[in-house]
C-alpha positions in Angstrom: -2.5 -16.2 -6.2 0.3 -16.9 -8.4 3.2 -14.4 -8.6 2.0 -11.3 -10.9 4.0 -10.9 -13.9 5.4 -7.8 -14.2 5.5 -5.7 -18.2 6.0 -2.1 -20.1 2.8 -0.9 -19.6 0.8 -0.7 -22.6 -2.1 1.8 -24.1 -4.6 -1.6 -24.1 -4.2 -1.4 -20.4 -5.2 1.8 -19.1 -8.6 1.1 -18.5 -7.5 -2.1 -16.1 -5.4 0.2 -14.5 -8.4 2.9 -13.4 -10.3 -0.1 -12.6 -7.0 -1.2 -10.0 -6.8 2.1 -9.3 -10.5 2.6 -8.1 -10.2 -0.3 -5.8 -7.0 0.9 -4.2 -8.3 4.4 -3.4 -11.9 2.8 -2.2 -9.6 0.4 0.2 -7.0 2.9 0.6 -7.5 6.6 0.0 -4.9 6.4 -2.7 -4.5 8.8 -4.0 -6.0 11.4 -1.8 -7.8 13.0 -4.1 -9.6 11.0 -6.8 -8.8 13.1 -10.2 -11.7 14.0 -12.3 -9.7 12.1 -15.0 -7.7 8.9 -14.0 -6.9 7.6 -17.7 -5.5 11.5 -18.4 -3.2 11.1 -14.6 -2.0 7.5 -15.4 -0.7 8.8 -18.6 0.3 12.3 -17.4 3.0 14.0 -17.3 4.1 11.5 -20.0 6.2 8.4 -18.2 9.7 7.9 -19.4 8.7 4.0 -18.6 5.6 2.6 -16.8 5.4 -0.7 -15.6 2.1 -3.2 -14.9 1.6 -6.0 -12.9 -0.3 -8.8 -14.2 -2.6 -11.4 -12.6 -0.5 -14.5 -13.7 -3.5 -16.6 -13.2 -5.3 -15.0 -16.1 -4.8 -16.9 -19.5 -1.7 -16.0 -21.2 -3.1 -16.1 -24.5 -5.9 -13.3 -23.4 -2.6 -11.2 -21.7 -4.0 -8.2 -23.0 -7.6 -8.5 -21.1 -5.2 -9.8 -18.5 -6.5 -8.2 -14.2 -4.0 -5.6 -13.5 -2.9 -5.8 -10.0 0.0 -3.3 -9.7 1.4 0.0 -11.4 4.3 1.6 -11.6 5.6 4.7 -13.9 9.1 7.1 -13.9 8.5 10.7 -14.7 11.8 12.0 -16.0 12.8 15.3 -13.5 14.2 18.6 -15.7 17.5 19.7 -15.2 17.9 22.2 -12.4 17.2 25.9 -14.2 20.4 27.3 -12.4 22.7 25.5 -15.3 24.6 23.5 -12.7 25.7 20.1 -13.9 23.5 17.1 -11.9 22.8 13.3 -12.4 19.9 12.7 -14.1 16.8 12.3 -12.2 13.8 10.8 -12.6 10.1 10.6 -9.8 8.5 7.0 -8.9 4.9 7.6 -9.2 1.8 6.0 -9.6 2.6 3.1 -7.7 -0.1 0.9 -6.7 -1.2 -2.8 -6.3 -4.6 -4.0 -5.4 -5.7 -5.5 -1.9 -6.0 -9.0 -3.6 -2.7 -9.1 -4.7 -0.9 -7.8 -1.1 1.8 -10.3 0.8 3.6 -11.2 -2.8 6.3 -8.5 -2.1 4.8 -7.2 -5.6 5.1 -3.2 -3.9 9.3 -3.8 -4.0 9.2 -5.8 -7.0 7.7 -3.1 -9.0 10.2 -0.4 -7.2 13.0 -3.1 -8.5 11.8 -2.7 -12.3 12.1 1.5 -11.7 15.5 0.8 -9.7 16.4 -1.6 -12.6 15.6 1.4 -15.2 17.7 3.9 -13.6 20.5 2.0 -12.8 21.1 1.4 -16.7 20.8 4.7 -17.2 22.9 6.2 -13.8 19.3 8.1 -13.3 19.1 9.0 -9.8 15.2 8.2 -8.2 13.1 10.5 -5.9 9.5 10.3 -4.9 6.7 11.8 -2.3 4.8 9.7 -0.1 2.1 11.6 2.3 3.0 12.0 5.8 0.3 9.3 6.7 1.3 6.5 5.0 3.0 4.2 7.2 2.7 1.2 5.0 4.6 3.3 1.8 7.1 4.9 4.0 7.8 1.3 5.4 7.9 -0.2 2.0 10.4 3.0 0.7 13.0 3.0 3.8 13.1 -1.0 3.2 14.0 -1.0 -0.1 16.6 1.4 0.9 15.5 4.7 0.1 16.3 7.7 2.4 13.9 10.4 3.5 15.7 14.2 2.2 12.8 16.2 4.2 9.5 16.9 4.8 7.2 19.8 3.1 3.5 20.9 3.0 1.8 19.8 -0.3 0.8 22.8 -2.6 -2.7 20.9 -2.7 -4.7 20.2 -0.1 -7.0 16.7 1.2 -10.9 16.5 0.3 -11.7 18.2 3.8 -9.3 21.2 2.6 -6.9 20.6 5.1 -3.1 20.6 4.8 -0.8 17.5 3.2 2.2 16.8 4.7 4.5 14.8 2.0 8.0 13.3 3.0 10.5 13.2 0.3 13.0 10.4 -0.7 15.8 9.9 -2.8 17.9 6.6 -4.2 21.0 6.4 -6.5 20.0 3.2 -7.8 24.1 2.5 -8.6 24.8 2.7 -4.9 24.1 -0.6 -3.4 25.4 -2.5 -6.8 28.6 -0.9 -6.5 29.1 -1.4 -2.3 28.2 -5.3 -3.3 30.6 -5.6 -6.5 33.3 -4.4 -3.3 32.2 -6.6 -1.2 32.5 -9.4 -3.9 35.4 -8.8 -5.2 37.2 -8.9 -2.0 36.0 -12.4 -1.0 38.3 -15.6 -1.5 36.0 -16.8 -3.8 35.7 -13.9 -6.3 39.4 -13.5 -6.5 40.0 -17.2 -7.4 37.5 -17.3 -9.8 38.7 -13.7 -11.9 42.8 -14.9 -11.3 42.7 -12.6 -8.1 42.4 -9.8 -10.2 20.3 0.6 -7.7 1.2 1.7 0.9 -0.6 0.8 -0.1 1.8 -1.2 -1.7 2.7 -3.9 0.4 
């Protein structure tokens, strides 16, 4: 397979989306619970920015009934209720790609559009992941994200047992600005300026 193209998600391509969606959670129990509407929790809470990822073998010139292999969307976090000033904040969710489309890196290329996003706006990112997903928690603490804790889901797993979710955090402006150091301190960067931010893998 080609490398999937990666776009704003549209309204055309929700129904690609369940249908991705479906075949993740049949493969992979993603999510844990299937909801009794997936077109209403693709598009809910509403996304500040949701991303696709596109079967670039699919004819360009039929994009829009284009396979959808990968999702993405941002959720934009409310201020703390306490009044205290904080960075802006905003939850990775919703991020999937299908078992056809695995090995292409597409899992941190779509956490690279959301990292991308924030970044622009100096939007801190956090997410959950559960407990028992070694293949997200891989993908996460690659990409450089660090786990803040660990907490008990306030919903529970088809069998009614517990969840177990581990939290993560990134400031997307982190890594960009220990490399813009790092660059500027080389031979080469002073002589050119005059010395002078799981299923899914």
């Amino acid at each position: 397979m080609i490398a999937p193209r990666i776009r704003r998600r549209r309204a055309t391509d929700l129904d690609g989306c369940v249908a991705a969606l479906a075949e993740v959670h049949r493969v992979d129990r993603y999510p844990l619970n299937w909801p009794a509407d997936p077109h209403r929790w693709l598009r809910e809470p509403h996304p500040a920015r949701a991303w696709v990822a596109v079967d670039a073998d699919a004819d360009a010139d039929a994009d829009a009934d284009a396979a959808i292999v990968g999702h993405v969307a941002v959720h934009r976090v409310p201020s703390p209720a306490n009044g205290l000033p904080a960075r802006p904040t905003a939850e990775v969710a919703r991020l999937f790609v299908v078992p056809a489309a695995r090995g292409l890196a597409l899992g941190g290329a779509l956490l690279a559009r959301a990292r991308q996003w924030a970044s622009a706006r100096g939007t801190d990112l956090v997410l959950d992941v559960t407990s028992g997903d070694a293949a997200a928690t891989a993908l996460y603490e690659r990409t450089g994200w660090r786990c803040t804790g660990v907490s008990t889901a306030p919903w529970t797993a088809p069998d009614g047992s517990p969840v177990s979710l581990r939290h993560y955090t990134l400031r997307p402006d982190a890594a960009p600005a220990i490399a813009a150091r790092r660059r500027a301190s080389s031979p080469a960067a002073s002589r050119s300026s005059g010395g002078s931010n799981t299923s899914t893998s």
